[in-house]
C-alpha positions as CSV (number, residue, x, y, z in Angstrom):
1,X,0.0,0.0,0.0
2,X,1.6,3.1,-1.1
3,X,2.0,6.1,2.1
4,X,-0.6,8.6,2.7
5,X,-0.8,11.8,3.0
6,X,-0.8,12.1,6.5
7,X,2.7,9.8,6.0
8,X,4.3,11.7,3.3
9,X,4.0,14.5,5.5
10,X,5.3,12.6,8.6
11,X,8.0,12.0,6.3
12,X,8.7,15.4,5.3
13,X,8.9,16.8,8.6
14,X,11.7,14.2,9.2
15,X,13.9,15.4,6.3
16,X,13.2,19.1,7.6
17,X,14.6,18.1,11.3
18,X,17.6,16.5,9.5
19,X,18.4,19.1,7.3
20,X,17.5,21.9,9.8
21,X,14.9,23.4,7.8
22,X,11.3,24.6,8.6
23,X,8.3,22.7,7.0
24,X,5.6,25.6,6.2
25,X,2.8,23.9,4.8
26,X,1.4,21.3,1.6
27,X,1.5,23.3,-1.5
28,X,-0.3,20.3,-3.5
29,X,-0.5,16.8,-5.3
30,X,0.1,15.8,-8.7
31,X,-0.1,12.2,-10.1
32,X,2.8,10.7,-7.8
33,X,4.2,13.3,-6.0
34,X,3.6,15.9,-2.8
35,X,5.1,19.1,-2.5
36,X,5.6,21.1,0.7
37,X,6.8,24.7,1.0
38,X,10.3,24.5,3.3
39,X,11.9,27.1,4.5
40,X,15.7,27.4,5.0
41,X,18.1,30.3,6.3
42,X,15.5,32.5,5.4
43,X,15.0,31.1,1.9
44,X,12.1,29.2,1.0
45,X,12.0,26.3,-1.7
46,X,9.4,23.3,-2.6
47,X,9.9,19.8,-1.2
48,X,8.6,17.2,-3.4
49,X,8.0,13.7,-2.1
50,X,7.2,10.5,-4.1
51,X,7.2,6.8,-2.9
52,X,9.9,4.7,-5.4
53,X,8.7,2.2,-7.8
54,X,10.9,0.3,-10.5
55,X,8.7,1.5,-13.2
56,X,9.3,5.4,-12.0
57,X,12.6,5.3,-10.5
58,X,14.1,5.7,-14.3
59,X,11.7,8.8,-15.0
60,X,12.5,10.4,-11.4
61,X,16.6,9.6,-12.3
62,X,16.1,11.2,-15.8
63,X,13.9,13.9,-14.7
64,X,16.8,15.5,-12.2
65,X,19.4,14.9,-15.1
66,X,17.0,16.7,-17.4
67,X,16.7,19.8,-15.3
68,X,20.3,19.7,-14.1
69,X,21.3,20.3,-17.4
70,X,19.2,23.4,-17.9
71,X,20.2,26.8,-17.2
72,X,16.9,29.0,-18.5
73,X,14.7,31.7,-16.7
74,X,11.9,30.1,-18.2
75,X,12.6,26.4,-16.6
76,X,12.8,25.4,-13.1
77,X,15.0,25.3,-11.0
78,X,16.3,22.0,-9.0
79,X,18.7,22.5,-6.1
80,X,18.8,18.9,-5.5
81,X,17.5,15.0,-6.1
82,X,18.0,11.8,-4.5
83,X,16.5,8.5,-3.8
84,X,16.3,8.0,0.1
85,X,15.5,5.1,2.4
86,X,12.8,5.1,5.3
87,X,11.9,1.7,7.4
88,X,11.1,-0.6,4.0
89,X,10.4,2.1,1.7
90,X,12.2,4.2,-0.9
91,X,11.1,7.5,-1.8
92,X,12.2,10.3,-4.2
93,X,13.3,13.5,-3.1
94,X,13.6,16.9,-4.4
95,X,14.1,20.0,-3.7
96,X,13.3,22.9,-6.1
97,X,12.1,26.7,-6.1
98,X,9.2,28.0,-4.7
99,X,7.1,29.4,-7.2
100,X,4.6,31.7,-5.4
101,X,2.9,33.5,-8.7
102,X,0.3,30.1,-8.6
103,X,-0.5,28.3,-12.1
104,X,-1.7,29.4,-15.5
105,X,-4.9,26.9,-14.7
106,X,-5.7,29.4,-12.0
107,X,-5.6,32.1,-13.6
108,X,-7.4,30.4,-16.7
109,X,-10.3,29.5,-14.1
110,X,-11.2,33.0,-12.9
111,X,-11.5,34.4,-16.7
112,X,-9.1,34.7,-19.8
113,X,-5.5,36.4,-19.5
114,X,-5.3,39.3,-21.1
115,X,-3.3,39.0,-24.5
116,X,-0.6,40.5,-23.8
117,X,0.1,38.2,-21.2
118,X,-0.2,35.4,-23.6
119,X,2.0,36.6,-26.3
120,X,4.2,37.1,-23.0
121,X,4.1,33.9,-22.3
122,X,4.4,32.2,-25.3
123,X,8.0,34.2,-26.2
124,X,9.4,33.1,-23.1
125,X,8.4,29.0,-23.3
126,X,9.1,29.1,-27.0
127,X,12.5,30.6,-25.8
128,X,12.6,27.8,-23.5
129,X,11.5,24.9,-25.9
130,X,14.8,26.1,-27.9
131,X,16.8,26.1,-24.6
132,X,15.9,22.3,-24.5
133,X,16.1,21.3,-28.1
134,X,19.4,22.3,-28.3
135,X,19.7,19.8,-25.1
136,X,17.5,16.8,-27.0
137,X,14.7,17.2,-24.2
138,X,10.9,17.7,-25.2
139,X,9.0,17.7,-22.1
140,X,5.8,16.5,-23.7
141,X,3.1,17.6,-20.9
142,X,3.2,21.3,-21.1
143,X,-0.8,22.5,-19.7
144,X,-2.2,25.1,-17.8
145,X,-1.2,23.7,-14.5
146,X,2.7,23.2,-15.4
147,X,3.1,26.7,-16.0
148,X,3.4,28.5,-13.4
149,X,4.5,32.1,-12.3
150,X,7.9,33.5,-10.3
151,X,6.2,37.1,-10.4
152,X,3.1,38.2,-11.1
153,X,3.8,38.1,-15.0
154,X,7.8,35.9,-14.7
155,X,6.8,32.5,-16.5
156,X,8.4,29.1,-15.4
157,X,7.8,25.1,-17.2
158,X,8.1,22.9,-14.4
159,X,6.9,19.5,-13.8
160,X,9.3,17.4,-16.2
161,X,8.3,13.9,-15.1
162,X,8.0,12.6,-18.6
163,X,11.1,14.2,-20.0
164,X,11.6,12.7,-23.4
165,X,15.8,12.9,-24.1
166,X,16.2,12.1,-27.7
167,X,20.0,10.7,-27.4
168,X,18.6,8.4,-24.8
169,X,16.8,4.8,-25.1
170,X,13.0,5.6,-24.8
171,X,11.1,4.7,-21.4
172,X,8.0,4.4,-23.1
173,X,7.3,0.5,-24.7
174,X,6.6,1.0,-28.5
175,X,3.2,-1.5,-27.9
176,X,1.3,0.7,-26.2
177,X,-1.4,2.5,-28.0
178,X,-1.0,5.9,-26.5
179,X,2.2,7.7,-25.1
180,X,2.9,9.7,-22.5
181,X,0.9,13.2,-21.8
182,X,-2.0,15.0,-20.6
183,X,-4.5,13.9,-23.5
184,X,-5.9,17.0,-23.6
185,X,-2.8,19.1,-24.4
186,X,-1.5,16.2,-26.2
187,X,-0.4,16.2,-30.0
188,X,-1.7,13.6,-32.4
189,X,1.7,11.4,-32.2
190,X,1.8,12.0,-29.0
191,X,-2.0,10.2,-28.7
192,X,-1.1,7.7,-31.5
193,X,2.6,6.7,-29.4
194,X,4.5,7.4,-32.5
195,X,7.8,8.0,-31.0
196,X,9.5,8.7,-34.1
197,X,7.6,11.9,-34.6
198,X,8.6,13.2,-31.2
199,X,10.9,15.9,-31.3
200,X,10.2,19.6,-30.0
201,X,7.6,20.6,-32.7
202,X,5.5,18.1,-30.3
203,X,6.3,20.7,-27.7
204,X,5.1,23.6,-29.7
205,X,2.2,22.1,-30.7
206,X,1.0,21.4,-27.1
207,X,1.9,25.4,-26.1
208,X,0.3,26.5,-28.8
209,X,-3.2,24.5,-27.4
210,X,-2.5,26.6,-23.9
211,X,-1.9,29.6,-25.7
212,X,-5.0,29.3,-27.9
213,X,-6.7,28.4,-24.5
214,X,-6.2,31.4,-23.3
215,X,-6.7,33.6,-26.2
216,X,-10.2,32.3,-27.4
217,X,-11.5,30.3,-23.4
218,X,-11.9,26.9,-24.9
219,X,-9.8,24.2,-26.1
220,X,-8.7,25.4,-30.0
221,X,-10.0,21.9,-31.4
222,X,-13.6,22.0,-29.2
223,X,-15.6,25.1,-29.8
224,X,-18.3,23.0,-28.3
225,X,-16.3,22.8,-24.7
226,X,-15.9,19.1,-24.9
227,X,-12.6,17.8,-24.0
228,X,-13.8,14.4,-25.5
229,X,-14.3,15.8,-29.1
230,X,-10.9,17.8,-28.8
231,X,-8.9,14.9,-27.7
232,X,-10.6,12.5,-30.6
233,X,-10.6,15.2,-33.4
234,X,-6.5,16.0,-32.5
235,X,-6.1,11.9,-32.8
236,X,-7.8,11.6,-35.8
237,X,-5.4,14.6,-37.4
238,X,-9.0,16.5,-38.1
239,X,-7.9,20.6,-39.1
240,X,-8.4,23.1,-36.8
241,X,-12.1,24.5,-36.5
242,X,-13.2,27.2,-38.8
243,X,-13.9,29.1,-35.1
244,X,-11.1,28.8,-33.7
245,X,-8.7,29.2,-36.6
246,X,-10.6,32.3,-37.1
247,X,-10.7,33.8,-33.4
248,X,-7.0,33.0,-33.6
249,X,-6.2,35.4,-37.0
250,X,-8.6,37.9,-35.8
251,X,-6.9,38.3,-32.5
252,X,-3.6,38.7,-34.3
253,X,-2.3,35.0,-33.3
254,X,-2.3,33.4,-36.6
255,X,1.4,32.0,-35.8
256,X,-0.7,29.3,-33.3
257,X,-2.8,28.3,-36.6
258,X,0.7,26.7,-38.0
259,X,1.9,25.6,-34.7
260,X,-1.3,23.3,-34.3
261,X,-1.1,21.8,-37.3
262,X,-2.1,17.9,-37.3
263,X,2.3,16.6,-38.6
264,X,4.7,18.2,-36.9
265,X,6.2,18.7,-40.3
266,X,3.6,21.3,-41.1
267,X,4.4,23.8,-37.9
268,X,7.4,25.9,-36.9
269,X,10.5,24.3,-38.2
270,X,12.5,25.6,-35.4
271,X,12.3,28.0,-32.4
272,X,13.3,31.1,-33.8
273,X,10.6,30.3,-36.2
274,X,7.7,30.4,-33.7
275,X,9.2,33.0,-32.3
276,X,9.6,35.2,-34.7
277,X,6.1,34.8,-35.5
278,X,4.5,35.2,-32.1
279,X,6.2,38.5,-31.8
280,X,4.6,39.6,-35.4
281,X,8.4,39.8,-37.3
């Protein structure tokens, strides 16, 4: 039986008496681990927590090498990572910044972000996205909730548990139907698992859905607001809705139009690319 919450945070207190720091409070739950706001000669950071299994030992191990290997205001930061023991368990620790500026998905949920914002946004994760292509990464489930804010307008990608290195061996088995991803941010060979398709155009494809997001308040491929039609019309490679692809080159973001497109041979061709057209050069 995998630990509790109530033993994860047992846990973290022990690792704060240990390394002399103060446990504040939870900041949240994702899909495996629990993060804690710590504090530390005045500093304070986020404590994440996960229990050890063989399956995501080799994602934890290449998510720290990811991030140690970046250097980008735009990505993370992570101070440190290790595996550690407790009674019969293992557990994954790390320890990154605190970022108290809250997600993108909160601010999506109390009303659009103002344009600006967006473009904002979208220069400094594109400017990212070339950060790690130069580095073989594609992170592969950028969303609303993964973005999340140093300042009240300073952008950061976190959350690189499914870190795809493309000079590495793949984690994910070619026989399953669907790859790694949030389905709803997903691109189509992301849905379909074709692996060799993966590169960072699958990265601007899934920006570009948050982007569009926020620009028009529904999903770009779902005018209808039903994540079930958006995931199924992205898998099936259907082209963008007439509504959205309009709303898009009305509001002056026609460079997400080419970004979303169905191959990844038909968006940007490189970062500078989509960058240059989400600033308007």
């Amino acid at each position: 039986m995998s630990p509790g919450p109530r033993d994860l945070a047992d846990f973290a207190r022990v690792l704060c008496q240990q390394r002399n720091c103060s446990l504040i409070r939870e900041l949240g739950a994702g899909a495996h681990k629990r993060a804690y706001l710590i504090e530390k000669d005045g500093a304070q950071f986020a404590l994440k927590i996960a229990p050890i299994t063989a399956s995501l030992k080799p994602r934890f191990e290449r998510e720290a090498a990811a991030l140690t290997g970046c250097a980008h205001p735009a990505v993370a930061q992570l101070h440190e990572a290790y595996a550690v023991t407790s009674g019969n368990e293992e557990f994954w620790v790390s320890i990154e910044e605190y970022l108290p500026g809250g997600t993108l998905a909160e601010r999506f949920a109390v009303g659009r972000v103002g344009h600006s914002l967006i473009r904002s946004i979208g220069l400094s994760l594109a400017d990212a996205l070339d950060h790690l292509r130069d580095r073989n990464l594609v992170h592969r489930d950028i969303k609303p909730a993964n973005i999340l804010f140093r300042t009240s307008d300073a952008v950061v990608l976190t959350d690189f548990g499914i870190v795809r290195m493309l000079d590495a061996p793949s984690l994910t088995q070619d026989f399953l139907p669907q790859g790694p991803g949030t389905p709803l941010y997903a691109s189509a060979e992301q849905l379909l698992n074709e692996k060799e398709l993966i590169d960072w155009r699958t990265d601007q494809f899934c920006l570009a859905t948050v982007l569009a997001q926020g620009i028009l308040g529904w999903h770009p491929f779902a005018p209808e607001n039903d994540p079930m039609l958006a995931i199924a019309r992205v898998a099936k490679r259907q082209p963008l809705p007439a509504k959205s692809r309009n709303g898009l080159i009305e509001s002056e973001f026609s460079a997400l139009v080419k970004a979303l497109a169905s191959w990844p041979a038909q968006r940007h061709r490189f970062p500078k690319d989509f960058k240059a057209a989400l600033s308007g050069k």
